[in-house]
Phi, psi and omega in degrees: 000311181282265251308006186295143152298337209265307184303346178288164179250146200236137160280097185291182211284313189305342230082328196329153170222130201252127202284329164217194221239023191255117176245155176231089223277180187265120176266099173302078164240024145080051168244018186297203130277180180296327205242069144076324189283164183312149189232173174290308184317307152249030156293328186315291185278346186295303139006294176275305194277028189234176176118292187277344186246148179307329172236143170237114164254115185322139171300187196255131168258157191255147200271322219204141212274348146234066170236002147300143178255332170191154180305156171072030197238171196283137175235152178239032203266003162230255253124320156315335220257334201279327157306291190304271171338313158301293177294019148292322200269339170285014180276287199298316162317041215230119177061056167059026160276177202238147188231124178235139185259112207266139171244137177229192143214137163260038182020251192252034141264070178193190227190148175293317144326271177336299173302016195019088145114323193274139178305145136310148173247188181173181172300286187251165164264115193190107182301150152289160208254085156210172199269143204068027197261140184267166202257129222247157159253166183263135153011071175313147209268016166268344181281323177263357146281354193261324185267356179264342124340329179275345177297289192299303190320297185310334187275337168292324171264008154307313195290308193272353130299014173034057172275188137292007157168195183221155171226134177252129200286114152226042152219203171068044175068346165302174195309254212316335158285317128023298164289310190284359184268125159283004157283321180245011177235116169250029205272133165271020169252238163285348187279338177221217196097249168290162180282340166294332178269357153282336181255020173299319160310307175321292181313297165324314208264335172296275198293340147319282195296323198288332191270292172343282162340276173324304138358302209223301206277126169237046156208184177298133170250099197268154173252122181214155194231127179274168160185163195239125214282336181193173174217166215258342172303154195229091348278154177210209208247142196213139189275024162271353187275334180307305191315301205309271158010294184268355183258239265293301184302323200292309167311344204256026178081021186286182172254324183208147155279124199259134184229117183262113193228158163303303194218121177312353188238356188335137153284145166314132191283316202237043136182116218260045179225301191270154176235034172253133176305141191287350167310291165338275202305334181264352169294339195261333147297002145237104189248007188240332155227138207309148187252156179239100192258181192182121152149084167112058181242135205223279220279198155282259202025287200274350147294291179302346204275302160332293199276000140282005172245333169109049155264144212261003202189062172295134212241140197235063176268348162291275085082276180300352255191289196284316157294076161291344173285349197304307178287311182286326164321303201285314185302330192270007153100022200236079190279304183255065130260008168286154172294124155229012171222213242183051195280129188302344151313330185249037177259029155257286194337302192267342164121003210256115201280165176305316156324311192258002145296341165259002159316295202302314207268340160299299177311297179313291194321305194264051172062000151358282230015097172269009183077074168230137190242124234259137198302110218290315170245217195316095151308130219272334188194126190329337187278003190290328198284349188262156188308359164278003164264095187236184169273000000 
């Protein structure tokens, strides 16, 4: 049992010193209150899923009141906000886990309702190719010196709610992949064009949050960056503009790279010829700082299989939903006894409030599979009856 690699502790660049290699990535569940603060419910649930994995990363909070992205999600956008928060991150902070507060704007993937009122943003005014999407307006480039400002402020008060880092969210289609996308950034000034003036926002809000940090934090502070390797839209993000991205991000002193996938071995969306995992390619364009992979990691099996390829971090997210317990299991040597399905009877257990049980049951339906399985007698909520609570 101790010989898994995923137990061992790792030091990030910052100091941080992380007790194993088991992350718990940020998961949207929409248990917020309305006007952004922390709610009991999920104090609740941070509370039951934390303790056993080395990093906890917050679903995502919006730097700025039009960077929300969906009801019920966490704001890190005032200084009010900064109570709530602390007693997020002392939640999360349990049996030596490191608590990180993932930051976003979610540009034009949000809705004028949600902003109660307000346009959608963006790079460009360019709708997302989905169905109903409002068409956003673009930025101004004093809006987009204001938000990357807004960045480095959410990351100060991350540092005086005393989480252990910031993680800055630039994949899943949001405002900073937004920028770095030739689908949604059509700009001819500096912010867009070539892929280098496309990744000029990212980089600003990296260097932004790092001086904050330098600034403001007098203990280790880790910094970290998500992203997402492509996208299937024409144009679109392509992994040669990601390499470029991540060789660039790799100089910069980060604590981690994050690579947000379905599946850690996942093959190329737009060109179904080649079949080396995408991972491979960003490994080879990173040689300085640690990766963080995530996507279908269920067993140890499939854990050790990550840290045998020589990624330095593996993210345990379905998976951590059902089994809050998953890392202490596999240490006392008890593998079979992890949780690997989702019985509705054990959702007061796990903490999982009525928002983010129909997040999830949403997620099933459209092939997730998080595993929920139908209650053996009187089903706990009228959704037990539809057929996506399957074994």
């Amino acid at each position: 049992m101790m010989s898994y690699q995923f137990l061992q502790a790792k030091t990030l660049k910052s100091g941080v010193r992380v007790k194993n290699r088991v992350v718990l990535p940020p998961m949207t569940e929409c248990m917020g209150l309305e006007n952004g603060e922390i709610s009991r419910e999920e104090l609740r649930y941070a509370a039951i899923h934390t303790g056993g994995v080395g990093l906890f990363i917050t679903p995502v909070a919006y730097v700025n009141s039009r960077g929300k992205g969906f009801e019920g999600q966490l704001s890190a956008a005032e200084d009010r906000f900064i109570p709530g928060l602390t007693k997020l991150a002392r939640a999360i902070q349990q049996n030596g886990t490191k608590a990180i507060l993932q930051i976003f704007s979610a540009g034009r993937m949000s809705t004028s309702a949600i902003l109660r009122g307000q346009q959608t943003v963006s790079a460009s005014a360019v709708a997302a190719p989905r169905p109903g999407a409002e068409t956003p307006v673009a930025l101004t480039d004093a809006e987009i010196e204001q938000t990357i400002t807004d960045f480095g402020e959410a990351t100060r008060r991350a540092i005086a709610a005393g989480f252990d880092g910031v993680e800055i969210h630039g994949a899943n289609t949001y405002l900073i992949q937004q920028f770095f996308s030739p689908h949604s950034n059509r700009r001819t000034d500096r912010w867009g064009g070539s892929v280098e003036k496309r990744m000029a926002f990212p980089l600003r809000i990296v260097a932004e949050v790092q001086r904050v940090v330098q600034e403001n934090s007098h203990r280790p502070f880790a910094v970290g960056y998500r992203f997402s390797p492509e996208e299937i839209e024409k144009p679109g993000i392509t992994m040669a503009d990601t390499l470029k991205l991540v060789a660039k991000l790799d100089t910069l002193g980060l604590d981690y790279l994050h690579v947000s996938m379905g599946n850690v071995w996942r093959t190329s969306l737009r060109d179904q010829d080649d079949q080396e995992p995408l991972i491979k390619k960003i490994q080879r364009a990173v040689s300085q700082t640690p990766l963080i992979s995530v996507g279908s990691v269920a067993t140890p099996a499939d854990a050790e299989r990550v840290m045998t390829a020589g990624i330095d971090f593996v993210a345990i997210g379905r998976e951590s939903i059902r089994e809050p317990q998953w890392v202490e299991k596999v240490e006392a040597g008890a593998e079979d006894s992890i949780r690997y399905t989702l019985p509705l009877t054990d959702l007061d257990e796990l903490g999982i409030a009525s928002p983010y049980f129909e997040f999830l049951a949403g997620m099933d339906a459209g092939g997730a599979h998080i595993g929920f399985v139908p209650a053996l007698n009187q089903p706990t909520m009228a959704a037990a009856e539809d057929p996506v609570f399957k074994k």
